[in-house]
Backbone as a ProteinNet text record, in pm:
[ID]
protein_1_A
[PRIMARY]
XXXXXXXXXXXXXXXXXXXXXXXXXXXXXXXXXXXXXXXXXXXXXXXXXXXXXXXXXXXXXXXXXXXXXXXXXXXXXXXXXXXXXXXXXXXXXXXXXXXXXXXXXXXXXXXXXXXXXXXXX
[TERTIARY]
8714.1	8773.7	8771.3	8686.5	8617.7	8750.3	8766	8881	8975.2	9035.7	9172.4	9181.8	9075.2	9110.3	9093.7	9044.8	9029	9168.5	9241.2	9411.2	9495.3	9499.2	9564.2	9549	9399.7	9384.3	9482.9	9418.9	9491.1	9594.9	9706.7	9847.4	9942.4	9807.4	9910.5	9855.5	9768	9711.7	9883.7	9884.3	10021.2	10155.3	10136.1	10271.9	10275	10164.7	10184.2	10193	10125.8	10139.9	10302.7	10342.8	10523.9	10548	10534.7	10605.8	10608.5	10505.8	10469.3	10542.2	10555.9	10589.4	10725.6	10770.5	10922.6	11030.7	11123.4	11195.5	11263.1	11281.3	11366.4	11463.8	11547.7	11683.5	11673.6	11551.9	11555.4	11459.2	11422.5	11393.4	11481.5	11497	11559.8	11503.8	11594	11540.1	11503.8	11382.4	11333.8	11391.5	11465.6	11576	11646.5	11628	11748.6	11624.1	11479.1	11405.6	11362.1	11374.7	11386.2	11419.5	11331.8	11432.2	11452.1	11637.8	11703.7	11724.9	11744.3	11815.2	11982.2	12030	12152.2	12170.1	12185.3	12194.6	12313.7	12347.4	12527.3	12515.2	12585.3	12555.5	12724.6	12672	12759.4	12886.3	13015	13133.4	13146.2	13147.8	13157.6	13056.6	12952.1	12817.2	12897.4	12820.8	12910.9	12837.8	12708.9	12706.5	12772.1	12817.3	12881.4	13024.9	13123.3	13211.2	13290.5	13142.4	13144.5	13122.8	13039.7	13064.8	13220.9	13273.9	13452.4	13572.1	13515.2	13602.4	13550.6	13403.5	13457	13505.1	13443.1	13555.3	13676.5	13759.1	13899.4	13901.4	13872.8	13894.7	13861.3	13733.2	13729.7	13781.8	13866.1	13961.1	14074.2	14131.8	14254	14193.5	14161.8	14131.2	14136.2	14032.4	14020.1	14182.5	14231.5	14348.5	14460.8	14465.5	14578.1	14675.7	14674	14697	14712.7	14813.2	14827.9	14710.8	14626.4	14559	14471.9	14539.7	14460.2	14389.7	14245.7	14176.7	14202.1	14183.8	14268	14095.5	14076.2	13934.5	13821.3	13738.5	13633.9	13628.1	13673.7	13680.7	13488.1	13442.3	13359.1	13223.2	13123	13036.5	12870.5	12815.4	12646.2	12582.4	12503.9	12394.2	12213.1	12250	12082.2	12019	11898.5	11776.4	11751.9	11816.4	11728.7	11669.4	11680.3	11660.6	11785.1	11763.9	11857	11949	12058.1	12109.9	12261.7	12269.1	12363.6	12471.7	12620	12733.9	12794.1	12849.7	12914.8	13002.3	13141.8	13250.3	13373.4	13454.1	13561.2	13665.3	13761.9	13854.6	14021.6	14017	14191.2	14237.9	14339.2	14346.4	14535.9	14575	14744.7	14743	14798	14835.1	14987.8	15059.5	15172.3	15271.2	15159.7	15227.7	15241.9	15173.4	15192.5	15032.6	15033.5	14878.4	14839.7	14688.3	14655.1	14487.3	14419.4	14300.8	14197.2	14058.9	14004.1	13869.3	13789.1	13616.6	13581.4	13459.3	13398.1	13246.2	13181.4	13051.2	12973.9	12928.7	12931.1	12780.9	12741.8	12546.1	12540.8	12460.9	12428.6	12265.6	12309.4	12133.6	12058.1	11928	11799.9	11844.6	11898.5	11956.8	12068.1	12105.6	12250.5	12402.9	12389.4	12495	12598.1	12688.2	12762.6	12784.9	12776.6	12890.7	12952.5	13055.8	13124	13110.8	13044.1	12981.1	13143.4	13234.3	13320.1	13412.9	13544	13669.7	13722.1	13777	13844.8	13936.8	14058.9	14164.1	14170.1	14171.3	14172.9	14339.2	14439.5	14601.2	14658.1
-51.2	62.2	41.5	14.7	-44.8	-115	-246.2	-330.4	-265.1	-179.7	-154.9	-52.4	-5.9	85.5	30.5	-123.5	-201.4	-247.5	-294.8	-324.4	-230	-95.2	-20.4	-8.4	26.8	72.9	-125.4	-238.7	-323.6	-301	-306.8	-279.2	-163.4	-33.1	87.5	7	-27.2	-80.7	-191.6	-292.8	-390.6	-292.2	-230.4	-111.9	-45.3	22.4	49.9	-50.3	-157.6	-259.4	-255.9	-304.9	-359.2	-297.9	-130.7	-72.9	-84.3	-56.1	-21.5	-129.1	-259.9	-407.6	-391.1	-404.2	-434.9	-529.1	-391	-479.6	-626.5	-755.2	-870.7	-844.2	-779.2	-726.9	-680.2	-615.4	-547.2	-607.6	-754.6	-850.8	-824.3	-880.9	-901.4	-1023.2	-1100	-1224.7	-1148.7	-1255.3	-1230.9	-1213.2	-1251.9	-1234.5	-1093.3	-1033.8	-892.1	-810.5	-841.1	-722.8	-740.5	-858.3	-861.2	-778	-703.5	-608.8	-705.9	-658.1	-727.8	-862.6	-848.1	-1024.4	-932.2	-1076.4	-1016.3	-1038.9	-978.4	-1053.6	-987.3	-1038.3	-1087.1	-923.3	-828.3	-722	-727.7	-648.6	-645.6	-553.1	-612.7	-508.6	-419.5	-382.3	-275.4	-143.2	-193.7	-151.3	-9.9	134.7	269.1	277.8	218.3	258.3	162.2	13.6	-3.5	-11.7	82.2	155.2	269.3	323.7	481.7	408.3	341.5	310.7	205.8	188.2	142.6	272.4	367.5	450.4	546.3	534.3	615.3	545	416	332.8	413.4	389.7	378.1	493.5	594.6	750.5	767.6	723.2	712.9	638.8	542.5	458	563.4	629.7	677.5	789.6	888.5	979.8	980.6	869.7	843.3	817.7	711.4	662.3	677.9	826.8	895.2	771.8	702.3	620.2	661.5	580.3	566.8	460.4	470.2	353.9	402.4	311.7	341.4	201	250.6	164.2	114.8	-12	-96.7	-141.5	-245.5	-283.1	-367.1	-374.6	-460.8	-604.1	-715.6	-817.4	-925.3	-884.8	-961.7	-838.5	-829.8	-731.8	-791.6	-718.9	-775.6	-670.1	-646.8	-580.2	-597.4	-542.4	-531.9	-397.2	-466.8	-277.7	-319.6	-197.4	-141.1	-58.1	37.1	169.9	284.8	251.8	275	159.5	113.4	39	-5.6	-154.6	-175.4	-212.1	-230.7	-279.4	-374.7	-462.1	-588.9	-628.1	-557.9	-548.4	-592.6	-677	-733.9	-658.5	-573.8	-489	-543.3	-525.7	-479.4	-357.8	-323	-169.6	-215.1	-72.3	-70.7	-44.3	-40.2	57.2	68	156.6	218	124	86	42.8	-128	-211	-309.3	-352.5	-473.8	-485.9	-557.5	-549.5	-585.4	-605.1	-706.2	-733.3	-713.2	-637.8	-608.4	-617.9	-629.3	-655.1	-494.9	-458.1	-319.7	-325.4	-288.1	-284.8	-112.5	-39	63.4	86.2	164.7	213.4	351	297.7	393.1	477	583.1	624.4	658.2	700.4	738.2	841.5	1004.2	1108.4	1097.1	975.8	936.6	937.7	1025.7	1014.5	832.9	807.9	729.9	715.6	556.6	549	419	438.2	320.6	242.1	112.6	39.1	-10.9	-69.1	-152.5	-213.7	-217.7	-234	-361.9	-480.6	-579.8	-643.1	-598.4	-689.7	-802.1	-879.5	-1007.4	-1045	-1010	-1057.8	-909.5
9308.7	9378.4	9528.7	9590.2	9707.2	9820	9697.6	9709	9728.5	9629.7	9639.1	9791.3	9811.1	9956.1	10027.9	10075.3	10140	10193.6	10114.3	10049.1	10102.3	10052.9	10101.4	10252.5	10300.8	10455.5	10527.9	10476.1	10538.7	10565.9	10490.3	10444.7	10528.5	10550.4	10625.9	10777	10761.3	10919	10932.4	10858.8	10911.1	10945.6	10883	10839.2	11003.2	11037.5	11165.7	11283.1	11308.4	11363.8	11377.7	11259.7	11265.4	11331.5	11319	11342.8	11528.8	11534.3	11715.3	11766.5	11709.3	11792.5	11832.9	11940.1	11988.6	11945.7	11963.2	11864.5	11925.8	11871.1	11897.3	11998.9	11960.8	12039.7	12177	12179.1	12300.8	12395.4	12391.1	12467.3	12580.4	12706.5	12844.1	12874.5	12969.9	13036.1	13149.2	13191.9	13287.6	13436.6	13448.9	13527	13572.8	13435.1	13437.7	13501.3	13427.3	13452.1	13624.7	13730.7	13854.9	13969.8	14017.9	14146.1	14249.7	14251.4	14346.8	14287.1	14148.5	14142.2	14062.4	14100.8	14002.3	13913.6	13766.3	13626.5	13604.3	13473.4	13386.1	13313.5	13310.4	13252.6	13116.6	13019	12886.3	12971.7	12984.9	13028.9	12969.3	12869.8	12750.1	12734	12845.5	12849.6	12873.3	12817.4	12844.3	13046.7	13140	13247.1	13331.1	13260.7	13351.4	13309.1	13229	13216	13260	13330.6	13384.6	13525.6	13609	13718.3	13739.9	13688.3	13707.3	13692.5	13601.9	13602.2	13748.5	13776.2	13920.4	14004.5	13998.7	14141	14147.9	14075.1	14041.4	14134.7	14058.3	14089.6	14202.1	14262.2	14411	14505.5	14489.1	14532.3	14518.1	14418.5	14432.9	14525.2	14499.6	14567.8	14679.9	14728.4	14885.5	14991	14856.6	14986	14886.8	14852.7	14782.2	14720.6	14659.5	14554.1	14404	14325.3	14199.2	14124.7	14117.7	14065.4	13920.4	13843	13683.9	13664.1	13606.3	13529.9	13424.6	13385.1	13290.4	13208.4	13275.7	13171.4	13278.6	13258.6	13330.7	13265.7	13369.4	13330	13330.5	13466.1	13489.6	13536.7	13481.7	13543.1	13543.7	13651	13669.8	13693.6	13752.2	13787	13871.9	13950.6	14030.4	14051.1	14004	13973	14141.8	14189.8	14370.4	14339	14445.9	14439.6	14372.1	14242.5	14123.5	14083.7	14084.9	14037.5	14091.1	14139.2	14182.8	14054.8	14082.6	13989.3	14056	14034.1	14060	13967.7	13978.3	13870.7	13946	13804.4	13887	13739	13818.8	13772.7	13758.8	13600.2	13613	13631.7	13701	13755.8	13736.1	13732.9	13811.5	13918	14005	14137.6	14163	14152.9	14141	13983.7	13893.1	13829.3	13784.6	13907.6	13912.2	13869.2	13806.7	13737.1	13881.2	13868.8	13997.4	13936.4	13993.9	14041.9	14154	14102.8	14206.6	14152.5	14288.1	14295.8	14379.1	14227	14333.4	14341.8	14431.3	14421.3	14408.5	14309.5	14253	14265.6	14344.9	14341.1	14286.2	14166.1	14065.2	14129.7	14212.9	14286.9	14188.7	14204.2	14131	14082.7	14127.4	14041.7	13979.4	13962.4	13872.1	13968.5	14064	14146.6	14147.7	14157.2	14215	14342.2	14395.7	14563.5	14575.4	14577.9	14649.6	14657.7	14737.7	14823.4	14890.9	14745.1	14857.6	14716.3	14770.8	14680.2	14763.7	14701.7	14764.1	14678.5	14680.9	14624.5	14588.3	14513.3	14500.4	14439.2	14450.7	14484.9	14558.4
[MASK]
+++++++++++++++++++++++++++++++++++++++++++++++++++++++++++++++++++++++++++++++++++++++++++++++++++++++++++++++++++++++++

């Protein structure tokens, strides 16, 4: 009898173990977890999705423009003091497809800014 609760207590003991251990997936290179380095961020990612759709919007806004967001071709990221974006954009502007680089600071209360839009054709 002894045994078998021996067995069991082992067993829920591994059971919790597994459980607590992190998961594979959600490893990072050492690199990403760096403040102030720049690492390769997923384009598809939904924050750095939402920092391209405000570019845009703050690009049009600002300099009363037609400009629609198309897709994020190339994107990175640096942990500052909240989080920088380093996105290179397909956009329209009045229609015509067009290429552009934005740099997008994601602050500590979530706010968005700018940093800086540069055409590239």
């Amino acid at each position: 009898m002894e045994s078998t609760l021996l067995k069991v207590l082992f067993f829920l003991a591994l059971a919790c173990v597994s459980a607590c251990s992190p998961d594979k997936t959600a490893d990072v290179p050492l690199a990403q977890a760096k403040v102030g380095v720049w690492a390769p961020a997923d384009a598809f990612n939904p924050d750095v999705q939402e920092a391209a759709r405000f570019a845009v919007q703050t690009f049009a806004v600002q300099h009363k423009a037609r400009v629609l967001f198309k897709e994020v071709t190339q994107a990175r990221q640096q942990v500052v003091a909240g989080l920088n974006f380093q996105l290179q954009l397909q956009v329209t502007l009045d229609g015509v497809p067009k290429n552009v680089n934005v740099t997008v600071w994601r602050q500590l209360d979530g706010d968005y800014r700018l940093q800086s839009w540069d055409w590239l054709d």
